[in-house]
N, CA, C and O of each residue as an XYZ file, in Angstrom:
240
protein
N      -8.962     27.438    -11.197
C      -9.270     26.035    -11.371
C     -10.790     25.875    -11.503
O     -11.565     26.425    -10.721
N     -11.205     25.057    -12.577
C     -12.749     24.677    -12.516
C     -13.217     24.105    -11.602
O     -12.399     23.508    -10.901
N     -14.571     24.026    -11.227
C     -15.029     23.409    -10.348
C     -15.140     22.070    -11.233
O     -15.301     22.171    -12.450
N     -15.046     20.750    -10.575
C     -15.659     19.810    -11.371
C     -17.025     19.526    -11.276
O     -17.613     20.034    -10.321
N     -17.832     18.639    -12.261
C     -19.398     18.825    -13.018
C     -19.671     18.048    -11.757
O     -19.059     17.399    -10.909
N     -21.392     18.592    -12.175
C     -21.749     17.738    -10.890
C     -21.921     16.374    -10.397
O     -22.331     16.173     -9.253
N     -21.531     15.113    -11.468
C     -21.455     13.812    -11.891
C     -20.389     13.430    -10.537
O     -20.768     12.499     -9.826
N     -19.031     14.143    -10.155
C     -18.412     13.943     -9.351
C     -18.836     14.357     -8.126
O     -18.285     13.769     -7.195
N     -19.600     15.142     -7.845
C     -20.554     15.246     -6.438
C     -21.525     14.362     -6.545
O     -21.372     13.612     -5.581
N     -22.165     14.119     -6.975
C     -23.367     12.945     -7.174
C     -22.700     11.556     -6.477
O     -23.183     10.827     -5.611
N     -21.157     11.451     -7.322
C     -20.954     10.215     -7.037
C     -20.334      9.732     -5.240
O     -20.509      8.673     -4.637
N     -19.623     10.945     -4.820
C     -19.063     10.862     -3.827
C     -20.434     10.846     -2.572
O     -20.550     10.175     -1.547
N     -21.217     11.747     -3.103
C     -22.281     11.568     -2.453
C     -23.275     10.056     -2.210
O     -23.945      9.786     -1.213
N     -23.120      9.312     -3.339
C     -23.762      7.773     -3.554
C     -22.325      6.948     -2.905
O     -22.522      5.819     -2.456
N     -21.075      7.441     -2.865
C     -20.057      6.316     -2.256
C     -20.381      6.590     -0.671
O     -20.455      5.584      0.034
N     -20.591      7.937     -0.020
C     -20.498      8.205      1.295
C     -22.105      6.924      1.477
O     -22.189      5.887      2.135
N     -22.961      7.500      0.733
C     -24.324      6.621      1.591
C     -24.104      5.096      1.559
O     -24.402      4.308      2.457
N     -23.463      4.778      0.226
C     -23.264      3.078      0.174
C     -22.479      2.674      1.464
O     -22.611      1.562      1.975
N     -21.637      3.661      1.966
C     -20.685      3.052      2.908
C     -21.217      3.158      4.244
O     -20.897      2.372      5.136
N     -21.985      4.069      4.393
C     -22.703      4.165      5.544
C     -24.130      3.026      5.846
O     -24.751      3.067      6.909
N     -24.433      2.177      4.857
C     -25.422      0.961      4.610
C     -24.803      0.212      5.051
O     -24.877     -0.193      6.211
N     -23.986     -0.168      4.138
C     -22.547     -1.318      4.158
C     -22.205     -1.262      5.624
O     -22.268     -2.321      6.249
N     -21.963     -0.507      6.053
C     -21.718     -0.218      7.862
C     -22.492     -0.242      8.886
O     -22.151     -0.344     10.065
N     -23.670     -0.138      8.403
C     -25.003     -0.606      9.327
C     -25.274     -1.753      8.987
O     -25.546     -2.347     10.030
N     -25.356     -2.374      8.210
C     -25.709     -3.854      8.076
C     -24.439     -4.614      8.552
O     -24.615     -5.828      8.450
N     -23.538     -4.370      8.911
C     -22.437     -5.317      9.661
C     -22.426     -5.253     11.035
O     -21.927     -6.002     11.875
N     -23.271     -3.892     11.155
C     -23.166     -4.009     12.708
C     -22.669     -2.684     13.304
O     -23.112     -2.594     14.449
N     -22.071     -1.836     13.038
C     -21.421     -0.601     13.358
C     -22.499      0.105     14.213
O     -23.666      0.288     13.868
N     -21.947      0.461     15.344
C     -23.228      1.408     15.975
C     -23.172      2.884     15.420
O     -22.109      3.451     15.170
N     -24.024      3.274     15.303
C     -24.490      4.263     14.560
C     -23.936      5.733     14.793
O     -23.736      6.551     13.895
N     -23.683      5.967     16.404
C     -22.554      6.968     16.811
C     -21.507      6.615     15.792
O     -21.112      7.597     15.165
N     -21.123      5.820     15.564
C     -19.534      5.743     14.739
C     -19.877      6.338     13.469
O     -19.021      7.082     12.991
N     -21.052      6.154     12.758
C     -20.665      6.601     11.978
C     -20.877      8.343     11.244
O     -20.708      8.908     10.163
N     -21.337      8.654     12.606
C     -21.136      9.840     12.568
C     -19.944     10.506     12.138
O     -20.066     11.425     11.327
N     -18.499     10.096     12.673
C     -17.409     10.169     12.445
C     -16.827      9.895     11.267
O     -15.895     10.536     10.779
N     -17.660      8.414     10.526
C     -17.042      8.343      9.559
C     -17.630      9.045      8.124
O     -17.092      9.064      7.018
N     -18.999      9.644      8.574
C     -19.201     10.528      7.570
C     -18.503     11.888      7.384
O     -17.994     12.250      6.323
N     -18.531     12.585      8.494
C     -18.160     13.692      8.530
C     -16.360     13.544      8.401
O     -15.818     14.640      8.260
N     -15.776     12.805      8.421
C     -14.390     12.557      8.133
C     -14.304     12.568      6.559
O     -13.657     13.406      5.931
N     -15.373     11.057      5.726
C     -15.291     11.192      4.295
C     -15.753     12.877      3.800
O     -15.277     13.295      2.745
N     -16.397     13.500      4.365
C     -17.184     14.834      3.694
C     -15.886     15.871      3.887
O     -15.428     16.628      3.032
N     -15.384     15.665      5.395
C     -13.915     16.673      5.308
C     -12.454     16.204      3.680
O     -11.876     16.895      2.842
N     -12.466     14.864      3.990
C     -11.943     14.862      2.747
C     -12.338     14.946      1.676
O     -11.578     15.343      0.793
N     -14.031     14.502      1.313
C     -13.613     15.579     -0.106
C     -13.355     16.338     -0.446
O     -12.839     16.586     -1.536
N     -13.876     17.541      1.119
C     -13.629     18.996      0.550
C     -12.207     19.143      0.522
O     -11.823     20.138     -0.093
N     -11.299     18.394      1.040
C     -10.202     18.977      1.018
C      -9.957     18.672     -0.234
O      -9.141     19.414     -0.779
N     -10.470     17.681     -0.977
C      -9.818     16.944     -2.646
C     -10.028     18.117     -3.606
O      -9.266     18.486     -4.499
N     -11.275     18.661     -3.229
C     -11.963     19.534     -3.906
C     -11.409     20.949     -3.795
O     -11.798     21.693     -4.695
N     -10.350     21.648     -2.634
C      -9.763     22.220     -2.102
C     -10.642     23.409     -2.086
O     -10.127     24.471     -2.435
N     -12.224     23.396     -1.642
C     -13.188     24.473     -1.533
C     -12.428     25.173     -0.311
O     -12.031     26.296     -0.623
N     -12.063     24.721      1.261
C     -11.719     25.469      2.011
C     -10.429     26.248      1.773
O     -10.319     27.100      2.656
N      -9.491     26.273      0.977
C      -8.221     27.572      0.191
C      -9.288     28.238     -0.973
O      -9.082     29.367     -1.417
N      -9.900     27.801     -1.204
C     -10.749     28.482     -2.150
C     -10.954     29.821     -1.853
O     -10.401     30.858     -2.220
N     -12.165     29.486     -0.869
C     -12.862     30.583     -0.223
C     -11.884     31.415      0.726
O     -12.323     32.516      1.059
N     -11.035     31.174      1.053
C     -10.421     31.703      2.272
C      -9.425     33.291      1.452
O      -8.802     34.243      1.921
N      -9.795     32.777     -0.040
C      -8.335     33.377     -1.071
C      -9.774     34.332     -1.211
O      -9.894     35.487     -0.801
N     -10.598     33.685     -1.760
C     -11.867     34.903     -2.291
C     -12.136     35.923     -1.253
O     -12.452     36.964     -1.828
N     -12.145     36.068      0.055
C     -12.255     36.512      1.130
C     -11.984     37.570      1.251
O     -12.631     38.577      1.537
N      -9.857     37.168      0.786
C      -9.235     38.484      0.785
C      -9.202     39.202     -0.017
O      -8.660     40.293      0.162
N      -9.752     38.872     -1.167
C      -9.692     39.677     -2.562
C     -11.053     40.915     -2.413
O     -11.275     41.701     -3.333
């Protein structure tokens, strides 16, 4: 499977920070969103399915 270009990392990367703004300006204390970054970053990788990736390259 290809990796996709880097236009789709760029962007997920500009949705994680917008949401993390968007979440400080309402008020969210800032511990939280520790969680909610590192939650969006676990799912991309899983979208991206880098962790079966590597785990297959490993054994080869």
């Amino acid at each position: 499977m290809q990796r996709p270009k880097r236009v789709t990392d760029l962007l997920a990367f500009v949705a994680v920070l917008a949401t993390v703004i968007v979440l400080l300006l309402i008020g969210v204390a800032p511990e939280s969103l520790a969680i909610v970054v590192v939650a969006m970053g676990g799912l991309y990788g899983a979208w991206l399915g880098t962790g079966h990736r590597q785990g297959r390259d490993e054994e080869q």
